[in-house]
Backbone bond lengths (Angstrom), bond angles and torsions (degrees), N, CA, C in turn:
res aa  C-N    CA-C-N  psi(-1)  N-CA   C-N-CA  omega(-1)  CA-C   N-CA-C  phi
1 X - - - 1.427 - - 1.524 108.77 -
2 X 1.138 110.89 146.64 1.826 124.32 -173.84 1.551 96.55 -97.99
3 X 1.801 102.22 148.84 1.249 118.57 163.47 1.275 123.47 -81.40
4 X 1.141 164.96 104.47 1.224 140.97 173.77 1.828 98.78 -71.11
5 X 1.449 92.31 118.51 2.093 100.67 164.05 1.655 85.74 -89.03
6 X 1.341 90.22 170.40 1.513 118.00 154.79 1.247 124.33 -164.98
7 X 1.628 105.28 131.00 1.106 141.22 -173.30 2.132 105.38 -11.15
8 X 0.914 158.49 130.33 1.131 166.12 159.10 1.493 128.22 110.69
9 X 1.795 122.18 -157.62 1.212 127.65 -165.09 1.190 100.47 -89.37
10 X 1.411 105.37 147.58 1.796 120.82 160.90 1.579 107.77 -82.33
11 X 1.301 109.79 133.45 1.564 111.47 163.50 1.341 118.79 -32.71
12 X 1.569 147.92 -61.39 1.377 127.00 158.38 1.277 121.84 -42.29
13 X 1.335 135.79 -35.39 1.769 123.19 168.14 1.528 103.99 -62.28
14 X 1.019 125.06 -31.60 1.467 133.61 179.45 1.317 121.46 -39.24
15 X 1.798 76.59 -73.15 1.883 96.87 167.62 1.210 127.78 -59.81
16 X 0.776 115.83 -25.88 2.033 144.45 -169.36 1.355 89.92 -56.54
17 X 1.484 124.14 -82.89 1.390 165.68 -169.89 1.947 102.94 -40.36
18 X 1.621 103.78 -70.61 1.326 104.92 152.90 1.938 147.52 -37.58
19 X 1.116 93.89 -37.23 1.640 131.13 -165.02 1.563 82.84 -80.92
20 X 1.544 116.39 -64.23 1.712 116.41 -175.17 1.557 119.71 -74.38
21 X 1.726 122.79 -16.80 1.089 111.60 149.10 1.097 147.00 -64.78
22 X 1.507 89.34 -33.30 1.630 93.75 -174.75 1.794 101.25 -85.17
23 X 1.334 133.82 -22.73 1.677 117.01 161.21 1.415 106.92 -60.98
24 X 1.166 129.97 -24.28 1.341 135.88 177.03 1.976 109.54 -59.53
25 X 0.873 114.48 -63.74 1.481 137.00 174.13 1.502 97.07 -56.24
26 X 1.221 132.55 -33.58 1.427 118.01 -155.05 1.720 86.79 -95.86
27 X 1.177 113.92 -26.90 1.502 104.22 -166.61 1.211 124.75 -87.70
28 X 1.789 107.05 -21.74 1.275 133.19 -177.04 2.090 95.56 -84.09
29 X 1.213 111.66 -10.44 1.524 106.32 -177.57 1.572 107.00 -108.37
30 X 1.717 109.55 -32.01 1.688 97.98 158.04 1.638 130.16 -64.44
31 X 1.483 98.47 -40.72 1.797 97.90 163.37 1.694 126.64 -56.72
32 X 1.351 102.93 -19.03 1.175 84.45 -169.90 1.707 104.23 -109.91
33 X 1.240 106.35 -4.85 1.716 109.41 177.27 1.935 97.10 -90.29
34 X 1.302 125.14 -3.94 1.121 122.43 -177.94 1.986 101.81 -75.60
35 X 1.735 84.83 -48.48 1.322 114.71 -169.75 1.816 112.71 -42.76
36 X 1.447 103.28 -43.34 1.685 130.13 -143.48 2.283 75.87 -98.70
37 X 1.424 121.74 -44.55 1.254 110.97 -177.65 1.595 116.63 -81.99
38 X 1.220 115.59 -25.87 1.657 107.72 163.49 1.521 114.14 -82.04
39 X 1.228 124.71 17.44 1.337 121.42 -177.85 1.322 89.43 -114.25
40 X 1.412 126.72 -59.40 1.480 133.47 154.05 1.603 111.66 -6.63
41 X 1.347 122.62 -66.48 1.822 143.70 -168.31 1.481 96.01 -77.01
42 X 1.415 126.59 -27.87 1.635 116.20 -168.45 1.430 99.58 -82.33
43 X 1.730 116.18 -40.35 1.324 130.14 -160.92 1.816 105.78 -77.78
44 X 1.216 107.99 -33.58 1.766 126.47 179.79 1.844 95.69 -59.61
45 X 1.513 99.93 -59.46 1.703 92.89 -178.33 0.932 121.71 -98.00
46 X 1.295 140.16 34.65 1.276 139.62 133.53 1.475 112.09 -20.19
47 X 0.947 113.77 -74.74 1.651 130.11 179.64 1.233 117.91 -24.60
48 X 1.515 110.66 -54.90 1.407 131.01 -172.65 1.686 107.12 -62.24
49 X 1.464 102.05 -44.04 1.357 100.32 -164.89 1.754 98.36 -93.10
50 X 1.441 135.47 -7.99 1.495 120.81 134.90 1.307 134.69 -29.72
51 X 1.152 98.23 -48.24 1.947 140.41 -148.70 2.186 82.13 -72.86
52 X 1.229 108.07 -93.56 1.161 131.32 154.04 1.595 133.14 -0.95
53 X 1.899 103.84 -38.34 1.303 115.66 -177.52 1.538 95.10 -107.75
54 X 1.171 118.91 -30.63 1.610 112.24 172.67 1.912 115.36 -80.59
55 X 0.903 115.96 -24.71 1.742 117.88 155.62 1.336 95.38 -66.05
56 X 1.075 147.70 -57.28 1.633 125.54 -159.46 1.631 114.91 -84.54
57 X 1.510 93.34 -33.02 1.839 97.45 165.65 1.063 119.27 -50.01
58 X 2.012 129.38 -50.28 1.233 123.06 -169.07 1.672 106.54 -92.33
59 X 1.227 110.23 -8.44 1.826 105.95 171.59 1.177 118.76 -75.46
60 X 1.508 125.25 -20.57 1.239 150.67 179.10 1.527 103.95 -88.11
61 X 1.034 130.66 -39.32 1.416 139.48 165.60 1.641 118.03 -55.98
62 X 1.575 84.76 -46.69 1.584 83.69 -162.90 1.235 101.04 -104.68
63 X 1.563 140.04 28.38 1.407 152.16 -172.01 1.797 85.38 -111.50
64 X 1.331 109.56 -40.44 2.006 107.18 -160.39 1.560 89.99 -98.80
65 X 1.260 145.67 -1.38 1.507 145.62 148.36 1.429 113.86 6.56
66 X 1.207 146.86 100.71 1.506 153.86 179.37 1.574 102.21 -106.23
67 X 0.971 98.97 129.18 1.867 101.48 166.58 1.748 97.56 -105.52
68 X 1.086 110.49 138.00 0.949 121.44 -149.55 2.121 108.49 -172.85
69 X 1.433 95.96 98.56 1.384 95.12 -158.94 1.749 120.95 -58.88
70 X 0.961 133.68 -55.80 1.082 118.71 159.35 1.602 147.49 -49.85
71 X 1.401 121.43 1.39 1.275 115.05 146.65 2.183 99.51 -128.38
72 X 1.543 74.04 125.66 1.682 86.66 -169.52 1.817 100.33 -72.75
73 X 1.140 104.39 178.24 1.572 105.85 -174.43 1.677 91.08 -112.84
74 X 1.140 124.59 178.66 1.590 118.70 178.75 1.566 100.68 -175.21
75 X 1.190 97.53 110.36 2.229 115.92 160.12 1.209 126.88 -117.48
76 X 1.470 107.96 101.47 1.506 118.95 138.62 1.722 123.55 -75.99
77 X 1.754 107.99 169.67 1.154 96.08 176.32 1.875 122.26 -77.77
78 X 1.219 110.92 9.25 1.578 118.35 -176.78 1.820 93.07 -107.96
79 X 1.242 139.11 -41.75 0.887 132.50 -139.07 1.863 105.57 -138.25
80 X 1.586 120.51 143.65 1.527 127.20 152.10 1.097 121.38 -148.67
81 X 1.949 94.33 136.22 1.673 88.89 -171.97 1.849 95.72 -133.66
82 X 1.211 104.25 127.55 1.730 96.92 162.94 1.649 115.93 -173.68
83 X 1.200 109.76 159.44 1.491 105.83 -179.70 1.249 138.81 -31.39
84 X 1.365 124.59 151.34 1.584 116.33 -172.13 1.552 92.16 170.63
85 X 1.656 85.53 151.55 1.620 88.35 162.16 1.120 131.78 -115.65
86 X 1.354 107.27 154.17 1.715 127.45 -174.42 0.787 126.31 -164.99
87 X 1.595 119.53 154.18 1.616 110.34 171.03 1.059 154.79 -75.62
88 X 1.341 120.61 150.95 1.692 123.60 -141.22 1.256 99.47 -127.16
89 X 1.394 120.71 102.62 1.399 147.54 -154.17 1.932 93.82 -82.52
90 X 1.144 103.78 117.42 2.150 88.52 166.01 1.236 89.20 -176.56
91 X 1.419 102.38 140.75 1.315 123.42 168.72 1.231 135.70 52.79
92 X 1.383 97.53 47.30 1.600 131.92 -150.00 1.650 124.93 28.70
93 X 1.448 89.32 38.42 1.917 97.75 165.07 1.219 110.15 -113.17
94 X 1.013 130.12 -159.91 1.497 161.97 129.74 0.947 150.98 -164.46
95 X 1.608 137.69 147.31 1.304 143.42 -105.88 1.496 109.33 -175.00
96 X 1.344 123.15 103.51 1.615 114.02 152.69 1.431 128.80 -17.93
97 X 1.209 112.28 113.00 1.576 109.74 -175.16 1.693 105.24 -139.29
98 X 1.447 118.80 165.63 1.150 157.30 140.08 1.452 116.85 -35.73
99 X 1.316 128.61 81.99 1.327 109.61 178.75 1.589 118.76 -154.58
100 X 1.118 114.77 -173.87 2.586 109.82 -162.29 1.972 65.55 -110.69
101 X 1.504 102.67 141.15 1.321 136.39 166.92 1.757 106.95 -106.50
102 X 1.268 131.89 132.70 1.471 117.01 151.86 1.315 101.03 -130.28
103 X 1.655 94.72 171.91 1.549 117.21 -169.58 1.279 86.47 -134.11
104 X 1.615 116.52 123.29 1.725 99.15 155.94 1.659 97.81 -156.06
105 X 1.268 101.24 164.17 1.767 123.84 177.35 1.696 117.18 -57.11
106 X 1.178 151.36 104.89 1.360 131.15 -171.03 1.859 79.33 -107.86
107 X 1.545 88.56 118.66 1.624 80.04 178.58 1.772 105.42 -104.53
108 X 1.177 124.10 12.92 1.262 119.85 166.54 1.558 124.26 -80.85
109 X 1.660 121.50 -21.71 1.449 149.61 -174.35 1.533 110.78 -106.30
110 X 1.298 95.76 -35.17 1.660 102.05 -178.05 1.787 99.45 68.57
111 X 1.640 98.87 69.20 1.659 99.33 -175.54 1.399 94.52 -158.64
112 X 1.648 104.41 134.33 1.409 108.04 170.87 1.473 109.94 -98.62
113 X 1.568 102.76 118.93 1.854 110.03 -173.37 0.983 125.99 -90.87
114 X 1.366 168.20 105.77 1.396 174.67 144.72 1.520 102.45 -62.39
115 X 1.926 88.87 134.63 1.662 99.13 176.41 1.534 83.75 -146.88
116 X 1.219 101.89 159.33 1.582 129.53 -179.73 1.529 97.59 -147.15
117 X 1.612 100.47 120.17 1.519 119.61 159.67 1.372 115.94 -103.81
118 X 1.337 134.97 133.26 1.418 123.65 142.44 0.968 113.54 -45.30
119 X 2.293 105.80 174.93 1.274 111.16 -154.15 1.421 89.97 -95.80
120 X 1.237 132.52 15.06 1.428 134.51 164.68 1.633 115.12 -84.01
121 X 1.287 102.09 -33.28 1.700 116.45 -174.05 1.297 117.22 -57.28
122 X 1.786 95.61 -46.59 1.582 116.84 -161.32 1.775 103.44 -80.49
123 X 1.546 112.98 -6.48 1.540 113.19 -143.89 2.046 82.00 -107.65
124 X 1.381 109.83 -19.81 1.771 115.26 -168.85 1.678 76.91 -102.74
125 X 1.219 135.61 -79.11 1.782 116.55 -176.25 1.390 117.70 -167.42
126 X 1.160 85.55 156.45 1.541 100.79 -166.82 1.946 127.43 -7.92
127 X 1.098 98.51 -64.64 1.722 123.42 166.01 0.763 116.90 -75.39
128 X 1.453 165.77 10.71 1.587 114.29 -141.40 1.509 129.55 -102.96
129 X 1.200 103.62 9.73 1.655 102.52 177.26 1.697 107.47 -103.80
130 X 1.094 124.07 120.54 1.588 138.49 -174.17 1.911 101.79 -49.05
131 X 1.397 94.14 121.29 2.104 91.63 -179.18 0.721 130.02 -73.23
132 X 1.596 149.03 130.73 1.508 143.02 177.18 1.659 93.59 -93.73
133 X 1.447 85.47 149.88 1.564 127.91 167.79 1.665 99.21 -52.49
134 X 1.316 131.10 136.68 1.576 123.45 179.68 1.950 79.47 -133.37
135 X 1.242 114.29 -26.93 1.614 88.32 171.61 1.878 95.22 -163.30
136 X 1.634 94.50 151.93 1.449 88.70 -150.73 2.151 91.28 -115.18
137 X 1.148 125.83 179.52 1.421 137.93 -161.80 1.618 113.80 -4.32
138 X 1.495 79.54 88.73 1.953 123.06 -171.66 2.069 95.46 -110.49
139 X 1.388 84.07 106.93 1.620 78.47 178.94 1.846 113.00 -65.40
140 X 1.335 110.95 -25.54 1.501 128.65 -155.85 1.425 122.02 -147.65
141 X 1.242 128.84 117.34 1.513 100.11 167.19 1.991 92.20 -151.71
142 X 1.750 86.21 147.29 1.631 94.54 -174.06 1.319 106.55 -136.66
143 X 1.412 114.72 176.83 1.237 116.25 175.63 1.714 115.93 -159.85
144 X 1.080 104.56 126.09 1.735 128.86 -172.26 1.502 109.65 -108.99
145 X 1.363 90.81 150.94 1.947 104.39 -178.84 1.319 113.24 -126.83
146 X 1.101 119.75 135.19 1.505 121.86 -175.22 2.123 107.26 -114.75
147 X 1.242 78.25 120.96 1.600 95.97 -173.55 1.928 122.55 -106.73
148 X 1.306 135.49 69.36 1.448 134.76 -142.86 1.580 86.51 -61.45
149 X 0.993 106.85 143.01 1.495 138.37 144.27 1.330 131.43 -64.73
150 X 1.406 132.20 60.15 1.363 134.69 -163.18 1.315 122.91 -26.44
151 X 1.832 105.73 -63.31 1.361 115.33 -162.11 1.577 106.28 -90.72
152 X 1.313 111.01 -24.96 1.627 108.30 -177.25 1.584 109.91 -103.29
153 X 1.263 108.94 26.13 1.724 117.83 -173.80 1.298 107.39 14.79
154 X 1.101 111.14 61.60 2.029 121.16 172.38 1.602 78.32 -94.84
155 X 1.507 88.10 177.41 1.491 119.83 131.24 1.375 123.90 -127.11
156 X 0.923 115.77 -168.52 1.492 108.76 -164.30 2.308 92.64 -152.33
157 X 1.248 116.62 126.42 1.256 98.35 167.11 1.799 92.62 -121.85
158 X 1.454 114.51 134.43 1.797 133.34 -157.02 1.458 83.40 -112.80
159 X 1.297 126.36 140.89 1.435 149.82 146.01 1.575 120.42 -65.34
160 X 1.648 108.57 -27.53 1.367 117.92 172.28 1.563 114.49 -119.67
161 X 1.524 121.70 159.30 1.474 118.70 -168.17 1.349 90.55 -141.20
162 X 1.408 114.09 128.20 1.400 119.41 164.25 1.574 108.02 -146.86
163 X 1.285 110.66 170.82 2.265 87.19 178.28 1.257 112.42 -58.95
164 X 1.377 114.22 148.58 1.496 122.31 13.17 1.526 104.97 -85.87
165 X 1.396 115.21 -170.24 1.519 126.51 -145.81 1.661 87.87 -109.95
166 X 1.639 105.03 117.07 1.870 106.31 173.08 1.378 113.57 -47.52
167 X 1.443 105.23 167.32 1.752 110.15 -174.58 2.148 95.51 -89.81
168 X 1.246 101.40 -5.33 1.614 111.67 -165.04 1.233 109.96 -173.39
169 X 1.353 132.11 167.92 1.202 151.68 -171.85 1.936 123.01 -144.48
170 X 0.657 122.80 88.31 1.500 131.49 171.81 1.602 123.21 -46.01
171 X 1.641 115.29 99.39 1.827 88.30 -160.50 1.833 70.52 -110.74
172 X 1.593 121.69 135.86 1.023 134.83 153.81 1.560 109.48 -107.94
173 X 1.701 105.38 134.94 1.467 98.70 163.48 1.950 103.44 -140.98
174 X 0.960 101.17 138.88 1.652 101.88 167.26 1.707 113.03 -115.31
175 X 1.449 88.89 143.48 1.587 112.55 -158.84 2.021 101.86 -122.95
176 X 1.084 101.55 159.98 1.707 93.11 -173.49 1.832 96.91 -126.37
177 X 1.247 124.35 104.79 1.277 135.33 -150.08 1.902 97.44 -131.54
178 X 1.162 134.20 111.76 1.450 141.98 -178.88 1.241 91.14 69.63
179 X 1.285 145.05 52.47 1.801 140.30 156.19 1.969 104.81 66.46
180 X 1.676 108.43 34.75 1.427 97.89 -177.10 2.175 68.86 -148.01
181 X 1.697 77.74 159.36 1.591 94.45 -175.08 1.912 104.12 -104.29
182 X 1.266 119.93 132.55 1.085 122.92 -156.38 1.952 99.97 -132.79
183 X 1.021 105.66 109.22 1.385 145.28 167.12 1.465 122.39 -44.50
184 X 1.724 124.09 61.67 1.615 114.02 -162.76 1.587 113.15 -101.20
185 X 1.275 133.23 114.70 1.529 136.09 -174.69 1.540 128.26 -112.55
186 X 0.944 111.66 127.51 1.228 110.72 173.11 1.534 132.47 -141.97
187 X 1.322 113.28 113.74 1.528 100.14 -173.54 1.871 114.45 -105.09
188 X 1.703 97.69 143.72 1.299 110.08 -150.62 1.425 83.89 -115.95
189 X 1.834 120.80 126.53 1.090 138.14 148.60 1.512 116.70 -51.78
190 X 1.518 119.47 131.59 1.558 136.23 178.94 1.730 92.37 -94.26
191 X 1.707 104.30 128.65 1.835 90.46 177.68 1.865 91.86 -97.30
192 X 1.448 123.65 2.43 1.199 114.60 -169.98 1.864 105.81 -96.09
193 X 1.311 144.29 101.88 1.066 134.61 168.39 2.286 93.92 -145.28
């Protein structure tokens, strides 16, 4: 007696086939929701690592601090501007230079801007090099001066800075990071007094 075969799959190859797609699908949907949440965690701290490069920019700033009479230094609590050195980008070189640094609040962008002029910049006007963003949706940012009190061993922390030159500077900024506002401080020793 003859078999009749016919042409195709048996229900267990069927299942077989199914059974390995769908681990297929499940694995190809954990890699890629892994993928979509560490991109998630890189994009969340962004901020932090702004946060981070602008504390070391102005500690570094305010560590190379020159007093230096013709460009005065100047602190409010929104704003700091005063000598220091850095480099002075022109004419496709660059070069250690002489130059007014500021720090200030742009509260329309929610961006803290830093500009550095040479001592040529500052001498044609006030501004003149256009500010970059050093960290961007900053709900707040301030700045305090700490002045010792010799004889009455106070301290004193000032909202405004004018001479003489603080023993430190207070840069507070708050940032709003997972829908809660987060509070970052740091106070930077002056080695010039």
């Amino acid at each position: 007696m003859k078999i009749k075969t016919h042409p195709g799959f048996s229900f267990i190859e069927l299942n077989i086939v199914v059974v390995l797609l769908a681990v297929l699908g499940v694995l190809v949907y954990q890699s890629f929701s892994s993928g979509v949440k560490i991109w998630q965690r890189i994009k969340d701290g962004s901020g932090d690592v702004q946060v981070a490069v602008f504390f070391d920019k102005i500690t570094n700033d305010l560590h190379n601090l020159c007093v230096f009479s013709r460009i005065l230094g100047y602190g409010s609590q929104k704003e700091l501007s005063f000598t220091t050195v850095d480099y002075v980008h022109q004419d496709k070189t660059s070069y250690l230079g002489l130059g007014r640094v500021r720090y200030y609040f742009d509260q329309d962008n929610k961006d803290i801007l830093r500009t550095f002029n040479s001592w040529k910049a500052v001498k044609v006007s006030k501004y003149a090099v256009s500010p970059s963003p050093i960290v961007e949706k900053v709900e707040s940012l301030s700045f305090s001066y700490y002045y010792p009190k010799k004889k009455q061993f106070t301290e004193i922390w000032d909202s405004q800075s004018d001479n003489p030159l603080p023993s430190a500077v207070r840069v507070n900024i708050r940032i709003i990071k997972n829908n809660r506002a987060v509070d970052l401080s740091r106070i930077i020793n002056l080695c010039v007094n």
